[in-house]
Legacy VTK file of the C-alpha trace (Angstrom):
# vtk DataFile Version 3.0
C-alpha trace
ASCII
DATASET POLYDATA
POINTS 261 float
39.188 67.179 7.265
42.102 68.691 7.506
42.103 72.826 7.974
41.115 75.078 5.210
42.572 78.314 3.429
41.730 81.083 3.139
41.692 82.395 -0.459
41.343 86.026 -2.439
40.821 85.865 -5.811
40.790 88.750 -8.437
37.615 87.640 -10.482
38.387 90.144 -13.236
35.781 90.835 -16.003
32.390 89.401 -16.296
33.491 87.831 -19.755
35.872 85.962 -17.758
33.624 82.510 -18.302
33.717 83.198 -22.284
36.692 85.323 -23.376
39.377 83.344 -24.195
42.107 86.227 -23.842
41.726 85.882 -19.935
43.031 83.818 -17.597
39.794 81.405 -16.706
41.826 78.224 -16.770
43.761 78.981 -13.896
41.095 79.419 -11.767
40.545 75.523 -12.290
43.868 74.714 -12.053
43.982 76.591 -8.554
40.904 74.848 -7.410
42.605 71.467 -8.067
45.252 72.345 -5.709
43.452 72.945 -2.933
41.575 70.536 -0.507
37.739 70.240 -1.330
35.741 72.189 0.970
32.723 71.135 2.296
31.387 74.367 1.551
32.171 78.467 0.314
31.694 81.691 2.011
32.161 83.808 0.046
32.721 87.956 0.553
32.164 89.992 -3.104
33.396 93.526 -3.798
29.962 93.757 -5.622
27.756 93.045 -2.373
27.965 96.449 0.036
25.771 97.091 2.554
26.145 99.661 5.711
26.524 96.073 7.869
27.221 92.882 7.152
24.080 91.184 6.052
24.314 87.173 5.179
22.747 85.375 2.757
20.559 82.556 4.039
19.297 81.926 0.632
18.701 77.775 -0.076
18.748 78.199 -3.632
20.940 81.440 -4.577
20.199 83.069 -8.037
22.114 84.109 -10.638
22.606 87.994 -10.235
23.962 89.348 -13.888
24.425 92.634 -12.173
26.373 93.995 -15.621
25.221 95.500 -18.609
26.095 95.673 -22.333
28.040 92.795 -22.331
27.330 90.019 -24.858
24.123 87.406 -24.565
25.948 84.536 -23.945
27.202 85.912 -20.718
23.278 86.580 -19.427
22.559 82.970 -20.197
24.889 81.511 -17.713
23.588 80.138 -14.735
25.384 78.784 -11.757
22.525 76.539 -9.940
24.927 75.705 -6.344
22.949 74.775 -3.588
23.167 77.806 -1.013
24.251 77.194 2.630
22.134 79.080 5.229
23.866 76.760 8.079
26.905 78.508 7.448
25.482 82.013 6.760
24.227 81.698 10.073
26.606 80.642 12.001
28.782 83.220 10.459
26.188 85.724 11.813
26.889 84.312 15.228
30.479 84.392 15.146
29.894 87.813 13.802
28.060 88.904 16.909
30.329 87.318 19.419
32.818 89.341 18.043
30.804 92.436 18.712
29.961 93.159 15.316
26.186 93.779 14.494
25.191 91.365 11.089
21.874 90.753 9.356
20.027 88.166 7.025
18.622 87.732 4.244
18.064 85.958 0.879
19.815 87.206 -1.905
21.448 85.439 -4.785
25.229 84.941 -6.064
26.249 88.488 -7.664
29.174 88.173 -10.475
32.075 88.630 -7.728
30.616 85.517 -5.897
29.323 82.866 -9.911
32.100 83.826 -11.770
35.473 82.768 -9.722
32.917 79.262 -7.998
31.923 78.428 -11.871
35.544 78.479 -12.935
36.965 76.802 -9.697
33.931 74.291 -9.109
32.214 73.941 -12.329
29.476 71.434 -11.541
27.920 73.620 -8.940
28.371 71.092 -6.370
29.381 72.867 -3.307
27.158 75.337 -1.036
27.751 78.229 -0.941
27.035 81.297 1.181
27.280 85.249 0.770
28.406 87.553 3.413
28.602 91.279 2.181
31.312 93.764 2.538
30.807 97.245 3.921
32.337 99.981 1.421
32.694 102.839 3.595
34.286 100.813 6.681
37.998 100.251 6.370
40.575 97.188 6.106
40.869 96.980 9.433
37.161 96.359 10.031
37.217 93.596 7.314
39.990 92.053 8.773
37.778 92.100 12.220
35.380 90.277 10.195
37.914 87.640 9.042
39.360 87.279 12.503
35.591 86.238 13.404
34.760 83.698 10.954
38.465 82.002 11.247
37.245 79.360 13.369
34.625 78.336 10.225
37.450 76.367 8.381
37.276 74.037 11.083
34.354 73.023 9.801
35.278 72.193 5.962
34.079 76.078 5.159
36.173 78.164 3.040
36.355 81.690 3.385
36.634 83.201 -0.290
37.392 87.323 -0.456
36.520 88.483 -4.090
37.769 91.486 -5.660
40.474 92.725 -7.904
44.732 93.645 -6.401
44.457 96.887 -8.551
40.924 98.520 -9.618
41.121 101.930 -11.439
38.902 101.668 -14.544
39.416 105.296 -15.362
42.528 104.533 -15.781
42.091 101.680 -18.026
43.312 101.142 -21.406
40.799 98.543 -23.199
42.985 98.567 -26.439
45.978 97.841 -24.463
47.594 94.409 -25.308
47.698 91.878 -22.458
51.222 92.192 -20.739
51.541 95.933 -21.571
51.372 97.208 -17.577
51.626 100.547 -16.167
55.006 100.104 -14.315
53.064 101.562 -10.984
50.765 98.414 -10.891
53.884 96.499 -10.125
55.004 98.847 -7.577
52.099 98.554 -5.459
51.415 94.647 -5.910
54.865 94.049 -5.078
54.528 96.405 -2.182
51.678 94.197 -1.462
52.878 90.351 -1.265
55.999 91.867 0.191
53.664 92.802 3.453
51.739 89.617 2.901
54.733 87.504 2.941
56.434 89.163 5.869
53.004 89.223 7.943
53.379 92.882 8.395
49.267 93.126 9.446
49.938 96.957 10.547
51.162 98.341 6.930
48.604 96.617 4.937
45.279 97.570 7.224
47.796 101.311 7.107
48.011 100.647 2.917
46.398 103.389 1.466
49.065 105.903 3.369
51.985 103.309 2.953
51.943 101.578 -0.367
52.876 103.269 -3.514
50.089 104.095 -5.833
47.911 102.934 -3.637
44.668 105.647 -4.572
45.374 105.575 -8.136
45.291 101.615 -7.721
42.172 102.104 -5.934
40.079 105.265 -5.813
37.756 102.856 -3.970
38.603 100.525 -2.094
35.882 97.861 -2.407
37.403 95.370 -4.626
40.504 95.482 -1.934
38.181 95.094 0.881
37.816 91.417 0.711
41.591 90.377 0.878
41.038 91.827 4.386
38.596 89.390 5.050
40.903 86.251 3.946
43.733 87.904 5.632
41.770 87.958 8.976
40.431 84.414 8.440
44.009 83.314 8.205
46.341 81.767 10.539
48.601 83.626 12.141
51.229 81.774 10.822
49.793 81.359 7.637
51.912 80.470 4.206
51.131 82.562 1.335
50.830 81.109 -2.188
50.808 84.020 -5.128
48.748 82.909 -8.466
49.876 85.888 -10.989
47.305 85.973 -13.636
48.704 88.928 -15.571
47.728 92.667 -15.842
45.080 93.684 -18.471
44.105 96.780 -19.990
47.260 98.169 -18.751
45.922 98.688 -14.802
43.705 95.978 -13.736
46.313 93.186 -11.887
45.071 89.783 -11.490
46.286 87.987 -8.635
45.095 85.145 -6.598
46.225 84.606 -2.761
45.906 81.338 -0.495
46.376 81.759 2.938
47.630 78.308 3.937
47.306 76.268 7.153
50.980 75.517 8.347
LINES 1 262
261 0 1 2 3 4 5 6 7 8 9 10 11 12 13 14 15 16 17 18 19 20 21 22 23 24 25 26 27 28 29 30 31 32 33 34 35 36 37 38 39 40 41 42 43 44 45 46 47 48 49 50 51 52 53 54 55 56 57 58 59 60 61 62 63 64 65 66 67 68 69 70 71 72 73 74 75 76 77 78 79 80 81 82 83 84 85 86 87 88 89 90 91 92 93 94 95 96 97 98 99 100 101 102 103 104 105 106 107 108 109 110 111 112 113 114 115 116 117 118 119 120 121 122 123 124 125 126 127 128 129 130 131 132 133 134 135 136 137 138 139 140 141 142 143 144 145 146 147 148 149 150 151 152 153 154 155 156 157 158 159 160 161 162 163 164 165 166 167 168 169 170 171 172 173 174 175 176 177 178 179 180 181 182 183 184 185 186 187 188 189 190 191 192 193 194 195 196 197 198 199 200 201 202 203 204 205 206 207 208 209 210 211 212 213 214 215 216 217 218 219 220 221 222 223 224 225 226 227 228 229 230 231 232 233 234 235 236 237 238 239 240 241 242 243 244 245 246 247 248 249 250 251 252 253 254 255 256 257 258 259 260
């Protein structure tokens, strides 16, 4: 098998499985792209814990961890087979690299279902949860990824989950798709600009260098796991950019691969 990417993918709103006003079928068309892995691991802004804990689950649930959004949406399930192999020898990887990591069971949360059911619809490939840690920084997630690079070896593919620009407060729901805030482009373009020129010091530095970059994110957990990829890349990785359009005037989707040259 040839080597895999590494991927971050902006998984947007729960409704992104029903809604036909978002961008689901690109997800599929992205998948189709992209060699088959052999199996997912998958980091999700919505999975924090103080360490990184893995999931060893066989048989992950399906976590609706949302609320007021339509039936339909509860009714989806997303029955993958987990993959404990790989959640535990991400663990070890983990600890070779000096960094203390945990286990446990625990099911596929929204960041995790949503992006595999649009990108691998029948379910069919394992896949494993390792959580992010909200109040550590980018360069400790991109620690992490440095660890687990060696996994794609091995037909895994490391998956950060998240969002490019995350500021609900500052989101317009009656907005009309296309109708940005000209400062999300600012700091997404800041963005792939230090992704493409593989400057690794200003983007672990981003929230001092790029524009915008609190109001983008007054938090940084849906940022956290492009970190991850990032570290799980090559160093001479190629960079493919999937724009999926701004919505609600703030929230940027944009998919990365980190390619194998």
């Amino acid at each position: 098998m040839n080597r895999l990417p590494s991927l971050y993918l902006s998984h947007g709103a729960p409704t992104l499985p029903i809604d036909p006003s978002l961008p689901s079928a690109e997800f599929g068309a992205l998948s189709a792209q992209l060699p088959r892995p052999e199996s997912v691991l998958m980091l999700s802004a919505h999975w924090g814990t103080a360490q990184p804990v893995v999931s060893t689950s066989t048989a992950p649930e399906t976590i609706h961890d949302f609320y007021g959004f339509p039936r339909q949406l509860y009714e989806i399930q997303y029955p993958a087979p987990g993959a404990p192999d790989v959640a535990r020898r991400a663990a070890v990887l983990l600890g070779e690299h000096g960094i203390l990591t945990d286990a446990q069971p625990h099911g596929l949360d929204h960041g995790a279902w949503v992006p595999m059911l649009l990108m691998f619809p029948e379910a069919d490939i394992p896949v494993a949860q390792l959580s992010i840690q909200p109040h550590m920084d980018a360069a400790h997630h991109f620690r992490v990824g440095r660890a687990l690079r060696s996994l794609k070896e091995d037909g895994v593919m490391v998956i950060g989950s998240g969002q490019i620009t995350h500021n609900l407060r500052a989101a317009d729901f009656s907005a009309r798709p296309g109708d940005a805030d000209p400062r999300v482009a600012e700091f997404t373009d800041w963005f792939e600009a230090k992704l493409a020129a593989h400057d690794i010091d200003a983007l672990l530095d981003y929230r001092r260098q790029a524009p915008h970059a609190v109001l983008m994110h007054p938090t940084d957990e849906h940022l956290l796991p492009v970190f991850a990829a990032l570290g799980a890349a090559d160093d001479d990785y190629s960079l493919a950019i999937q724009s999926l359009g701004t919505y609600q005037r703030s929230l940027a989707m944009t998919n990365y691969v980190f390619g194998t040259a």
